[in-house]
FIKE-365129 format. One line per field, with one value per residue: residue number from 0; x, y, z of N, C-alpha, C in turn. Coordinates in steps of 0.001 Angstrom, whole numbers, always signed. Layout:
<rs>
k NUM:... $
n.c1 X:... $
n.c2 Y:... $
n.c3 Z:... $
ca.c1 X:... $
ca.c2 Y:... $
ca.c3 Z:... $
c.c1 X:... $
c.c2 Y:... $
c.c3 Z:... $
</rs>
This chain:
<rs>
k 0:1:2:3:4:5:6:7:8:9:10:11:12:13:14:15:16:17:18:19:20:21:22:23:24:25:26:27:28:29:30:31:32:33:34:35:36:37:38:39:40:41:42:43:44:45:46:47:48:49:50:51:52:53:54:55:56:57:58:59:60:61:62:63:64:65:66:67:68:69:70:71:72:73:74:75:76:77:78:79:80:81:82:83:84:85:86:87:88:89:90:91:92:93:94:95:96:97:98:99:100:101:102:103:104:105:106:107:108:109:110:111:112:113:114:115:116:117:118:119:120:121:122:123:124:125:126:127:128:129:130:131:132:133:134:135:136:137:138:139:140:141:142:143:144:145:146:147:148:149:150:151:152:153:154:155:156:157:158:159:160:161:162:163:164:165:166:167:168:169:170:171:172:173:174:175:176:177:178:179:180:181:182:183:184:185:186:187:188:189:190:191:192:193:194:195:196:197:198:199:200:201:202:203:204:205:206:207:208:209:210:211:212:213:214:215:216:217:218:219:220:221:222:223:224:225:226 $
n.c1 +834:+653:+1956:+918:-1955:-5237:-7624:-7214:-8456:-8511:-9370:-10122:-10443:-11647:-11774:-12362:-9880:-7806:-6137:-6824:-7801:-5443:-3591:-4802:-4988:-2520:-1509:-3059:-1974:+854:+1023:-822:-4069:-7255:-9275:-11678:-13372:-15555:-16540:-16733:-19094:-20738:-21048:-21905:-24515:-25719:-25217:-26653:-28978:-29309:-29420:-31416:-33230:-34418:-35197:-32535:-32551:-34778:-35279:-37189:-37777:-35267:-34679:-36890:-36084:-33662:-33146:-32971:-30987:-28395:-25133:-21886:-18329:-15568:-12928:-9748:-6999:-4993:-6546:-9511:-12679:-16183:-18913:-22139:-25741:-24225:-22560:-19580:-18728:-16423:-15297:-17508:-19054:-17381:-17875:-18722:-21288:-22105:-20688:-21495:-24332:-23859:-23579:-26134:-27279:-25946:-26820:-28937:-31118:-31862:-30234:-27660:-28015:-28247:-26288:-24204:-24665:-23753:-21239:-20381:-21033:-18501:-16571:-16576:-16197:-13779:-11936:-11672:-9199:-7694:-7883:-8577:-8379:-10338:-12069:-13327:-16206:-17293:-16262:-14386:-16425:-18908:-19492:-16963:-16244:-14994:-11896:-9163:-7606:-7643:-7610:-7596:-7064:-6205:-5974:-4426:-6862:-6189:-3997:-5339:-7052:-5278:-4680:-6685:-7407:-5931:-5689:-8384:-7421:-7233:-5110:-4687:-4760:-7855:-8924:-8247:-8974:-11977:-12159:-11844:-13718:-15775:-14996:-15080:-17469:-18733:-17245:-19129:-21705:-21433:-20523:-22084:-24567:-27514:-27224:-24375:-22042:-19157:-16488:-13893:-13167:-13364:-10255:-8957:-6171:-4657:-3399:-1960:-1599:-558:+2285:+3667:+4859:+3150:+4317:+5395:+3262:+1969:+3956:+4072:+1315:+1811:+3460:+2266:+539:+2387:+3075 $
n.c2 -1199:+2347:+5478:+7743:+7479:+7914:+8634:+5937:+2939:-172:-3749:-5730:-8864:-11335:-14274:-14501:-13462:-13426:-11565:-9555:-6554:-5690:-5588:-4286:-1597:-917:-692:+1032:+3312:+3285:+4100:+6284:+6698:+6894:+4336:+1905:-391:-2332:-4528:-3416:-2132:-3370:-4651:-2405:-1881:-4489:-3978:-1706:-2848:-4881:-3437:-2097:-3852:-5503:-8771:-10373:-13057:-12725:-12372:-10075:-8648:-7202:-6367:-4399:-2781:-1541:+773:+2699:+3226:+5527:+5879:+6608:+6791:+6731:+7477:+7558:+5377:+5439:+5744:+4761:+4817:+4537:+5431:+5068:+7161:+9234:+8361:+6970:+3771:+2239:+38:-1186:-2724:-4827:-6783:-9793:-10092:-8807:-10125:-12646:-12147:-10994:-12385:-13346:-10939:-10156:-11532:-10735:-8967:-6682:-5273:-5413:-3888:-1705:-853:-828:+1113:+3004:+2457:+2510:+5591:+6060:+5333:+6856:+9615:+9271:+9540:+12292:+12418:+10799:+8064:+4652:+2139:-646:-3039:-6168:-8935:-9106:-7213:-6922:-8060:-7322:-4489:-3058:-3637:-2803:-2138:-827:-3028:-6136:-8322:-11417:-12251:-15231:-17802:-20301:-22587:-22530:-20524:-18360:-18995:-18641:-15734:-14414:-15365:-14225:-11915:-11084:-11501:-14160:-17151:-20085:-23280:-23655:-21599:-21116:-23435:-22678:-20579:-20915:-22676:-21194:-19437:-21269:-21236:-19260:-18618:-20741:-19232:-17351:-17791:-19266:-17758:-16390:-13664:-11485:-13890:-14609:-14836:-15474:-13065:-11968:-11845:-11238:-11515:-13962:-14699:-16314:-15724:-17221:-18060:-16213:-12625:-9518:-7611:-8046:-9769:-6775:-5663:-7423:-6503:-4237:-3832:-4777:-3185:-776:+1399 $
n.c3 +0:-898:+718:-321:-570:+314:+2835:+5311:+6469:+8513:+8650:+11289:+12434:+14126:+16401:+20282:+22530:+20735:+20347:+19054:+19953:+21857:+19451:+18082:+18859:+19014:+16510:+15432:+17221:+16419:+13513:+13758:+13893:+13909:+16431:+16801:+18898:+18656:+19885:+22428:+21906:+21509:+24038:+25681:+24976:+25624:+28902:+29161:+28392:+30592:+33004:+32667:+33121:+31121:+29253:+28319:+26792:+25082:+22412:+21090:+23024:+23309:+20761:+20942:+22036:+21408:+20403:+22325:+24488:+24484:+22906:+22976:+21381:+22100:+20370:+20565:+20230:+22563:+24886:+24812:+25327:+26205:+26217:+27740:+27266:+28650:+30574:+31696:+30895:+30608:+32558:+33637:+31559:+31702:+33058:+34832:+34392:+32346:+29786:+30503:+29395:+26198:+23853:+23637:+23000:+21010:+19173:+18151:+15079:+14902:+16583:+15879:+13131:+14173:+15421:+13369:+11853:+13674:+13701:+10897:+10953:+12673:+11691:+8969:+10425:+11398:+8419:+8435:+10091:+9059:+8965:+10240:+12955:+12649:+15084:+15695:+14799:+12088:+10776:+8357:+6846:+7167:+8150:+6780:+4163:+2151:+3320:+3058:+4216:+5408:+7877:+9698:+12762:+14825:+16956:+19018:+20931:+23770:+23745:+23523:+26006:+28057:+27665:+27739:+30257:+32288:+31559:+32787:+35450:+36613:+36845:+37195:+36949:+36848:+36460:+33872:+32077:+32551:+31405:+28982:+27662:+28082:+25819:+23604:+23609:+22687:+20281:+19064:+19413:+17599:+14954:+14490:+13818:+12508:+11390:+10160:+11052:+12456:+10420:+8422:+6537:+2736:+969:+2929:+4977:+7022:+10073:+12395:+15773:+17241:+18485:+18509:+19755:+20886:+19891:+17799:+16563:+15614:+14151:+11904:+10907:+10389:+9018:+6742:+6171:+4778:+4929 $
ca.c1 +0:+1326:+1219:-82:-3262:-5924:-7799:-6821:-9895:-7778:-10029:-9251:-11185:-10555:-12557:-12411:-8848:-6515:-5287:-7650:-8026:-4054:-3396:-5455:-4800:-1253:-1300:-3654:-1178:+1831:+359:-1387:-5206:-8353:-9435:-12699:-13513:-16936:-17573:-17242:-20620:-21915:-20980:-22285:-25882:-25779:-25370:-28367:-30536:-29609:-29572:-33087:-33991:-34739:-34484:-31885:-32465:-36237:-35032:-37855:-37442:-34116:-34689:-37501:-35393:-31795:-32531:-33047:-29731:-27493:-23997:-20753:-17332:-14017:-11648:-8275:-6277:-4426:-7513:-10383:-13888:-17637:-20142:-23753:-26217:-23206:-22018:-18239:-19038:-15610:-15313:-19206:-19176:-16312:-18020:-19000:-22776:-21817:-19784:-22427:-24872:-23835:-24008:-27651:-27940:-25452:-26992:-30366:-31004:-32224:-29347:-26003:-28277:-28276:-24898:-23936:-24897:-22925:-20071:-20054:-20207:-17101:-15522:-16521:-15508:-12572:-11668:-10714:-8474:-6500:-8152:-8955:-8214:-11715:-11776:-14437:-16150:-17816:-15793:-13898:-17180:-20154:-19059:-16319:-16180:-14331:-11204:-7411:-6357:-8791:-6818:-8142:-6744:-6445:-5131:-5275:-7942:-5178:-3209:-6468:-7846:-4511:-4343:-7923:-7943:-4770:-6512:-9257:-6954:-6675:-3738:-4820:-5798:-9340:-9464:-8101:-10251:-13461:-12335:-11597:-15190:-16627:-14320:-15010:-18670:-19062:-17409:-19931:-22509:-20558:-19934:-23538:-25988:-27708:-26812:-22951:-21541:-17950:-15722:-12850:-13649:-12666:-9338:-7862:-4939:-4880:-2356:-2528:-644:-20:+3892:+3906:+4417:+2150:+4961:+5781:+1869:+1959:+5114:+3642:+711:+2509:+4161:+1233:+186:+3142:+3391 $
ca.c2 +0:+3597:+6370:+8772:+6603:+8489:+7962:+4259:+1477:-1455:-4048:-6519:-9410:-12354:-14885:-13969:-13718:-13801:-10448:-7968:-5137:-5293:-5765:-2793:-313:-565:-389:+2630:+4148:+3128:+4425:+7839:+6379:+6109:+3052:+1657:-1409:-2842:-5239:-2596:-1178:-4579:-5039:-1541:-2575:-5211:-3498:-1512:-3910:-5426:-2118:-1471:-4916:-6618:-10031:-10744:-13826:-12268:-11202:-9423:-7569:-6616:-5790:-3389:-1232:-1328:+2132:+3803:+3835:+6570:+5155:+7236:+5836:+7844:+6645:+7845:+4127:+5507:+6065:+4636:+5057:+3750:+5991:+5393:+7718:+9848:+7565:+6053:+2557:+1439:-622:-1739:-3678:-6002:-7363:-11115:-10260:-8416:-10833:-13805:-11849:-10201:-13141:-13774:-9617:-9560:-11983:-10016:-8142:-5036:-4860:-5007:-2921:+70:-730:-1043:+2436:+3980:+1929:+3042:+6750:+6409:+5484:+8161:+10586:+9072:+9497:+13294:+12383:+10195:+6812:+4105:+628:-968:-4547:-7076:-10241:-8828:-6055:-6842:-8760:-6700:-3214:-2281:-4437:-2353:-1473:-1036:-3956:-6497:-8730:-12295:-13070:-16655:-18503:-21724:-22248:-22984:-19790:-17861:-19022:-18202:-14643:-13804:-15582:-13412:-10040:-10965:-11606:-15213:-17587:-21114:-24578:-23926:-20258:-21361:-23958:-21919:-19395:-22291:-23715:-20056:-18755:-22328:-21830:-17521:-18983:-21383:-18881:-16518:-18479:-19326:-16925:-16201:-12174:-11395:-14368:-14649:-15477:-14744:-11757:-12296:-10569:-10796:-11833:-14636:-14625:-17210:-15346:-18429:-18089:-14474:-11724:-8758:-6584:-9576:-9144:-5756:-5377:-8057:-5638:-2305:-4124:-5599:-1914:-605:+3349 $
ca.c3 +0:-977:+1429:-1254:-516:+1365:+4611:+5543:+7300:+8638:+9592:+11830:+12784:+15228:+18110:+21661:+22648:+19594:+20465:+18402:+20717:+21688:+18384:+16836:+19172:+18829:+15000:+15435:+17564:+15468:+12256:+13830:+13454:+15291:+17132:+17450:+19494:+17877:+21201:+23413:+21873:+21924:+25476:+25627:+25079:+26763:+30020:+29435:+28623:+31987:+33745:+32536:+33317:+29642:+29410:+26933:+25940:+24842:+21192:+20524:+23743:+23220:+19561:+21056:+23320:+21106:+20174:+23503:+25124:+23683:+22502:+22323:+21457:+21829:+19125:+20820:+20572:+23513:+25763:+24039:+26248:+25901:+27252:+27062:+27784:+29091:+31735:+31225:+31092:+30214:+33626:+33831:+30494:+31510:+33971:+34530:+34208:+30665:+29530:+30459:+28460:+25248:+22501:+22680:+22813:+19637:+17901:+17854:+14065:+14987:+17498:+14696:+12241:+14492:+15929:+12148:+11484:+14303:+13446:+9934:+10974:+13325:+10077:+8134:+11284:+11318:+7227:+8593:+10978:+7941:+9091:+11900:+13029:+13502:+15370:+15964:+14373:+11076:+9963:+7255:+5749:+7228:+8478:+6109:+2866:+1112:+3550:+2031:+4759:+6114:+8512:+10955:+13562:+15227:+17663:+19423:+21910:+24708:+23765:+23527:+27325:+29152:+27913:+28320:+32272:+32294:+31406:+33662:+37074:+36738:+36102:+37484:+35509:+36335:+35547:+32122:+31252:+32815:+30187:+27453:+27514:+27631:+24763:+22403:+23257:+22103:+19170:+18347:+18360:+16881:+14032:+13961:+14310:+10771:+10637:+10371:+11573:+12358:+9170:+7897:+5175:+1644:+620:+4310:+5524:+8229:+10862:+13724:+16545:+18852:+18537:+18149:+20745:+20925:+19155:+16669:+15338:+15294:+13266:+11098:+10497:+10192:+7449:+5461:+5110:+4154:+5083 $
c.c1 +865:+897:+832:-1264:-4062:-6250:-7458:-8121:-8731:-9067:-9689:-10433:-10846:-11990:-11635:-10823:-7748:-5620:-6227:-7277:-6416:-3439:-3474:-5203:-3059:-853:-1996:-2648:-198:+1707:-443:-2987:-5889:-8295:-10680:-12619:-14822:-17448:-17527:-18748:-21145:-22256:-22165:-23859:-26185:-25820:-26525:-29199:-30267:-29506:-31038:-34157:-34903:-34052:-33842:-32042:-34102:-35369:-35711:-38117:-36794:-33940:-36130:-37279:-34083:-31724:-32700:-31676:-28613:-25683:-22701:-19384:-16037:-13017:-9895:-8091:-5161:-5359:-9055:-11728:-15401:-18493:-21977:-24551:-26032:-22563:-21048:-18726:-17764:-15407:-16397:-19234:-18250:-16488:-18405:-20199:-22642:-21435:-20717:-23495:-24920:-23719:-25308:-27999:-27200:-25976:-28650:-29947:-30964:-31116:-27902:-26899:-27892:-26868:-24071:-23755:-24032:-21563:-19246:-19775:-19061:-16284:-15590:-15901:-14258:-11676:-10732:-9536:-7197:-6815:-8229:-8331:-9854:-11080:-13285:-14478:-16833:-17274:-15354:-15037:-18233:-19610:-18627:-15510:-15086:-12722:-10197:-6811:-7376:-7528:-7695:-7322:-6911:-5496:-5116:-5973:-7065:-4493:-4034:-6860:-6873:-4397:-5632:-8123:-6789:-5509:-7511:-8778:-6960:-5971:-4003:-5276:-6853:-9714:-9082:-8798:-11591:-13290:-12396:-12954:-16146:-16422:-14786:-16831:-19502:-18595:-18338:-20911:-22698:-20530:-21103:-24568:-26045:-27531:-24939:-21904:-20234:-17379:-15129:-13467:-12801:-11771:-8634:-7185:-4916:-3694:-2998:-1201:-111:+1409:+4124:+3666:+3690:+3008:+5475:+4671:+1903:+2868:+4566:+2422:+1155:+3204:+3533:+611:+1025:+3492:+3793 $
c.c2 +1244:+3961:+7476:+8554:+7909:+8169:+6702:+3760:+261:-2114:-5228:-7513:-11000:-13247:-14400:-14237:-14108:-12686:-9519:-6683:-5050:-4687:-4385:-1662:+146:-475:+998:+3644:+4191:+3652:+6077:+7748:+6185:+5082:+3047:+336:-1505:-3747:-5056:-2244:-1942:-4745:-3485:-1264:-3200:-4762:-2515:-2163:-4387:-4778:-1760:-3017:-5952:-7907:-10375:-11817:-13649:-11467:-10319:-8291:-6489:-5822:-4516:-2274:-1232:+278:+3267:+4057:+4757:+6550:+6354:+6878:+6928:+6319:+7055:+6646:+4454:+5900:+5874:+4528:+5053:+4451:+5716:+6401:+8759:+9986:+6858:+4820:+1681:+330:-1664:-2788:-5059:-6943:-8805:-11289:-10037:-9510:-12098:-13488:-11193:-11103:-13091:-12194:-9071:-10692:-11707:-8631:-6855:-4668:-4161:-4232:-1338:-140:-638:+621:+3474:+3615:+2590:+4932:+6763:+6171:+6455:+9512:+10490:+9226:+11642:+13269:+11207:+8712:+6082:+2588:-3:-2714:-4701:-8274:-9537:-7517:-5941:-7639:-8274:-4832:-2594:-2959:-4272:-1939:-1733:-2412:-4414:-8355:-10048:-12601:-14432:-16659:-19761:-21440:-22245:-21665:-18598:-17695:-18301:-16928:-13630:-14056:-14777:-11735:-9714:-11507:-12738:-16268:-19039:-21663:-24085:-22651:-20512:-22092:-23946:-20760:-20259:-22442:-22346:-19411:-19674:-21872:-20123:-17917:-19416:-20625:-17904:-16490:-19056:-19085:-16418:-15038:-11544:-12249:-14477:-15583:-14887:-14156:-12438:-11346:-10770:-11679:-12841:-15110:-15326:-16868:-15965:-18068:-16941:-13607:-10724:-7927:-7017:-9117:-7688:-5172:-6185:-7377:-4163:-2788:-4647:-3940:-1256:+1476:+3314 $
c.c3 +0:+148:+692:-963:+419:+2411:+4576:+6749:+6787:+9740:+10358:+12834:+13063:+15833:+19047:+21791:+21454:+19576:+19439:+18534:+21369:+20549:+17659:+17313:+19221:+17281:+14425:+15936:+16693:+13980:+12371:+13744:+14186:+15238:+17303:+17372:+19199:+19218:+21840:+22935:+21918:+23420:+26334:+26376:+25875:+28143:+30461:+29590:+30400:+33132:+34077:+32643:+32434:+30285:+28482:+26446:+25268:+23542:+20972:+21529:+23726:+21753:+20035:+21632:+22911:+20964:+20996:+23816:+23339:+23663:+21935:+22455:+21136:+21185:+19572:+20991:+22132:+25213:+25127:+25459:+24960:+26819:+26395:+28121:+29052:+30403:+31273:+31588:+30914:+31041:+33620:+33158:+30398:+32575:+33731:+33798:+32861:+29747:+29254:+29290:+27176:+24222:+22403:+22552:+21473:+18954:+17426:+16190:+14278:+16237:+16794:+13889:+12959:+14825:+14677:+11892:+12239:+13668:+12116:+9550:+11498:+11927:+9419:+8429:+10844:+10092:+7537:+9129:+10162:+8170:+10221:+11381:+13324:+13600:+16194:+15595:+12888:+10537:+8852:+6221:+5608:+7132:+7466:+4922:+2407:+1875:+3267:+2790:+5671:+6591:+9681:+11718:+14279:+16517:+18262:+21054:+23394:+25397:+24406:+25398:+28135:+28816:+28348:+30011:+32536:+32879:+32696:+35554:+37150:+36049:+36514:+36548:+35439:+35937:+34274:+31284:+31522:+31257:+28758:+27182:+27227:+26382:+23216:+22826:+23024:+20742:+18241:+18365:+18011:+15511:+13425:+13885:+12625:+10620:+11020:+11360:+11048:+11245:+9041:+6302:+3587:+1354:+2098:+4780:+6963:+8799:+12313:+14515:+17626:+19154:+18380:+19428:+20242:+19848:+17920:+15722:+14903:+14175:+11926:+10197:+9927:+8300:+6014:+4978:+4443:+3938:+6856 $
</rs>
């Protein structure tokens, strides 16, 4: 890729733990580019609904109240923040309860359509500012089709559990394979829910970062764009 090129959309799309959100915000930084995190705004939701006392696994609930809460996403990769309804939620959403509930609340339609729509303005915002990193599960196939550098991440399910029970304060067998069994089973219905299920995008680049440090991928990325 030249740097004559204009704004730049790198998208970057992974399962739970392959390094994404490390990944992207250090190629945002490294490069000068917003950052948006796509399952923060899922997680987002999710914490309303169970704020306001929906039952998430009630699709038709949750598809009736997606467009109340009010969703704003700071794109600085060096301080990225999730406010809804202009409360920092960055903390809130990472919780167990969040966490337990946000597949069956992302795999509701009328949930990714509107989240779709924000998503696609932060991109457009971001086209002043010379471009973004976006990361999720449908970006490079739903979100942003068309972007100069559409990127999957992988890893193995093993590599995957110990850095996520890591992130989340634990390092024992059974915190690893409590996270293993939760991580192989967001996949599956991830991977199978009938509106933007997780796939690797056509055109993108697949990098399985098992053997790779954090600055390893990143370099590996910096270099597939090529400015």
């Amino acid at each position: 890729m030249s740097s004559t090129r204009g704004p730049l959309v790198i998208a970057v799309d992974g399962p739970s733990g392959s390094g994404k959100s490390s990944t992207s915000r250090a190629v945002a930084q490294r490069l000068g580019l917003r950052y948006l995190d796509t399952g923060a705004m899922y997680r987002a939701v999710t914490w309303w609904m169970l704020e306001a006392g929906v039952d998430v696994h009630d699709a038709d609930a949750v598809a009736a109240r997606c467009a109340e809460p009010e969703l704003v996403s700071g794109t600085d990769p060096g301080a990225p923040t999730i406010h809804v309804d202009g409360h920092d939620v960055g903390a809130a959403i990472r919780t167990g309860a969040v966490t337990g509930a946000v597949s069956p609340v992302s795999t509701v339609p009328a949930v990714r359509a509107r989240l779709l729509d924000l998503q696609r303005a932060e991109i457009a915002a971001a086209s002043a500012a010379g471009g973004i990193v976006v990361e999720g599960r449908d970006i490079g196939s739903v979100v942003a089709p068309d972007a100069d550098l559409k990127v999957y991440l992988t890893a193995d399910a093993g590599a995957r559990a110990v850095r996520r029970a890591a992130e989340e304060g634990g390092a024992g067998e059974e915190a690893v394979a409590a996270v293993r069994a939760s991580l192989l089973a967001r996949d599956e219905i991830d991977s199978g829910r009938a509106t933007a299920p997780l796939t690797m995008p056509d055109g993108a680049v697949h990098l399985d970062t098992t053997p790779y440090t954090l600055e390893e991928v990143v370099d590996r990325l910096v270099a597939l764009v090529g400015r």
